[in-house]
N, C-alpha and C positions, 0 to 999 in steps of 0.2 A: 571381383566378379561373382565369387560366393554369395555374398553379401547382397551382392544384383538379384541374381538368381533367388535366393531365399525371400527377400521383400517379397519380387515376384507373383512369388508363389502362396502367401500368405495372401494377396490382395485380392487372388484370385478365390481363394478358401472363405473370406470376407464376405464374396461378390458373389457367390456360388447362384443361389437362391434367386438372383435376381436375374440368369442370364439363362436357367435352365426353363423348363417347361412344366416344373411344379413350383407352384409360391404360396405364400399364405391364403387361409380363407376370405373370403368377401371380397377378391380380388375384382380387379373394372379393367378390362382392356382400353386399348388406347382407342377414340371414339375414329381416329382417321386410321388407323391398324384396320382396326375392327368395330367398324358401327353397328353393326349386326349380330346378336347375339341367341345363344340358345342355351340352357340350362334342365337338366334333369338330375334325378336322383333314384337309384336303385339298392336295393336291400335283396342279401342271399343270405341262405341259412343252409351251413355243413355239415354232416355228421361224420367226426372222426374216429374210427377204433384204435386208437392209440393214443399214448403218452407224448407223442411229437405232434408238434403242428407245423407243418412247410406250407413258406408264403413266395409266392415270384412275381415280383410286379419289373415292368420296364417303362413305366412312367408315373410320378406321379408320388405325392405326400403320402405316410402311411403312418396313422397313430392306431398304437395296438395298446390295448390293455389287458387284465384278465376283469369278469363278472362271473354273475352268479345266472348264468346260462348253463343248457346242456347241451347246446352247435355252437360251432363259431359263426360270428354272426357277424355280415358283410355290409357297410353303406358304402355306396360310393359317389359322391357328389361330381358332377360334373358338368363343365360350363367349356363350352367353345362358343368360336366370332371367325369373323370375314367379312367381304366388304359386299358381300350379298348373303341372301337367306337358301340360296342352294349350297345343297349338299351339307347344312350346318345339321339335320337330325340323321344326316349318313353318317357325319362324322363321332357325333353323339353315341349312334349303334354300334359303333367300330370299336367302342370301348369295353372292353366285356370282362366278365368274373365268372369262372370257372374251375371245377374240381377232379383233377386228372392225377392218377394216378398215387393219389395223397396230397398232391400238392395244389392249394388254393391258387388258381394264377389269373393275374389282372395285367392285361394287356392292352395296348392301342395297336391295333394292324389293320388302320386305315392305309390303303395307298396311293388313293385322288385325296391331296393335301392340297391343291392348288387354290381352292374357292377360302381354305381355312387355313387362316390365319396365328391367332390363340387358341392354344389347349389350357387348361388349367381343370386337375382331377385330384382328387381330395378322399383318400380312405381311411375309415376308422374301422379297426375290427376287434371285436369283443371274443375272449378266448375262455372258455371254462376252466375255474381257477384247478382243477384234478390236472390240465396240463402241466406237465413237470421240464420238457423240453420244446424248445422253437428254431428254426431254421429258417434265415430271411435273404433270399436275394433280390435286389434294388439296384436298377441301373442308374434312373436318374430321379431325385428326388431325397427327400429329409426322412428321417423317420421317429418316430419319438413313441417311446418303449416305457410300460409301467408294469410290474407285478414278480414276482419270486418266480427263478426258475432253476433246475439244478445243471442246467447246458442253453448256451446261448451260441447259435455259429448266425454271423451274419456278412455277409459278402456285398459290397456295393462300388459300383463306379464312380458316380459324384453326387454326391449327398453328406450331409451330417446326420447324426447319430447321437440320441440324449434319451437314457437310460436312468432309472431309478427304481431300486429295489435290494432283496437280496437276491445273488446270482452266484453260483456256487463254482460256475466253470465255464468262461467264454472263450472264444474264437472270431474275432473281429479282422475283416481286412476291407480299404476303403484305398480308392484312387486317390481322390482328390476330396476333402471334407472337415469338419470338424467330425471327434468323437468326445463325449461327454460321458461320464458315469457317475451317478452318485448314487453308491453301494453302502446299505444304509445298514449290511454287518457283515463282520470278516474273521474269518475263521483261517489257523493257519493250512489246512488241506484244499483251501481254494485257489483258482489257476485263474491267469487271465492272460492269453495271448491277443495281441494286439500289433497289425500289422499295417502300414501304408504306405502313399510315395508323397504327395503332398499333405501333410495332415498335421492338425493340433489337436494333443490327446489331453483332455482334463479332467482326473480323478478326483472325487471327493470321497474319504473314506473315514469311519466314526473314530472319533480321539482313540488316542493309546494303541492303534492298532499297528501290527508288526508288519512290515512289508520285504520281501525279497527281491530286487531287483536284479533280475537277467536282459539278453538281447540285446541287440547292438547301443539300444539308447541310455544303456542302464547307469552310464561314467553320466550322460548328459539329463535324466530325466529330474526335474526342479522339485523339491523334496521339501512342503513348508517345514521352518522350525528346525530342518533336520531331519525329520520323522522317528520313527523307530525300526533303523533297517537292521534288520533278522535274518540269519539264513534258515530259522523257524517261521519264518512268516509266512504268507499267502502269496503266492507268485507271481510276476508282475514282467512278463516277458513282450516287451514293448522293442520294436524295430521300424523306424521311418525315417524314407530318404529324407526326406525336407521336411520341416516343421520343427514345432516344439514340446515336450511333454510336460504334466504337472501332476504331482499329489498333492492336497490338503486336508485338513480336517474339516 
């Protein structure tokens, strides 16, 4: 029955992308779905007094990076369908990006869905590389993360999660997703808690490096080669119900 259970739940981790309401760019609704289409594109510029940046989206793909800006700098592509052309530039409007109380938040609180069919919302945001910390919660959707930071907490429902850079200290929890990291230097006073219920965690981290593993998955987390487990190492406190974990080089 385990065994039930765990395919399961991988197939669903698989599938994620394809059943949620964020998916890849250039996407085409189905023409009998949604024959009727409308597509816009908006741009916001933030100015933060601080070393943190808080992002809160509840729908929707979010690729962040850092640049050589001095706002954080907001696109956000957006395409909805139905099977008529009412109510597609309400639905369009309903989509908003906004700066409250620190925190960047990109929202859908449309609530005449009936004429609309497909959503599909697509954000990239550009971060000034002086940010040193970021805070991300994501309900539904992927996220895919580039630049050095020295704290990373990010919180999401169903989505995956693909990181690359150095990161000095994270806090990751995920419903149901894939999480990726490829942590491109590791030092042993670096922490990484990683938390989920359905989830496959895959680390990539540079040769020779010493790794400590804690948390419930630490007997089961797949270690290529063997690695170099340390209790000197960078800390590796990985716990999820279902799924699988991995290090490599």
């Amino acid at each position: 029955m385990n065994r039930i259970i765990i395919g399961f739940a991988l197939i669903i981790i698989a599938t994620l992308t394809l059943t949620s309401c964020s998916k890849k760019n250039k996407i085409k609704f189905d023409d009998e779905i949604a024959p009727y289409t409308k597509k816009e594109t908006n741009e916001f510029s933030y100015k933060i007094n601080s070393d943190t940046v808080r992002i809160k989206s509840n729908c929707g793909n979010l690729k962040i990076k850092k640049g050589n800006v001095d706002e954080v700098k907001v696109t956000i592509e957006k395409l909805v369908g139905g099977k008529s052309e009412d109510k597609l530039q309400e639905a369009l409007n309903s989509i908003s990006c906004t700066l409250e109380d620190g925190t960047i938040n990109i929202s859908l609180s449309s609530k005449d869905k009936s004429n609309v069919s497909s959503i599909n919302i697509e954000t990239t945001i550009v971060i000034p590389k002086k940010i040193s910390s970021l805070n991300i919660e994501n309900n539904v959707g992927n996220i895919e993360l580039e630049g050095n930071y020295k704290d990373l907490k990010v919180q999401m429902e169903n989505g995956n999660i693909s990181y690359k850079g150095e990161l000095e200290k994270s806090n990751i929890s995920s419903k149901v997703g894939n999480i990726n990291l490829n942590l491109q230097q590791l030092e042993s006073n670096y922490q990484y808690e990683i938390n989920g219920e359905v989830v496959n965690v895959n680390i990539k981290v540079p040769n020779k490096s010493k790794i400590n593993l804690i948390g419930s998955m630490a007997n089961k987390v797949k270690v290529k080669d063997g690695g170099n487990i340390s209790e000197d190492g960078a800390v590796f406190d990985i716990s999820v119900k279902t799924g699988n974990a991995k290090i490599e080089n």
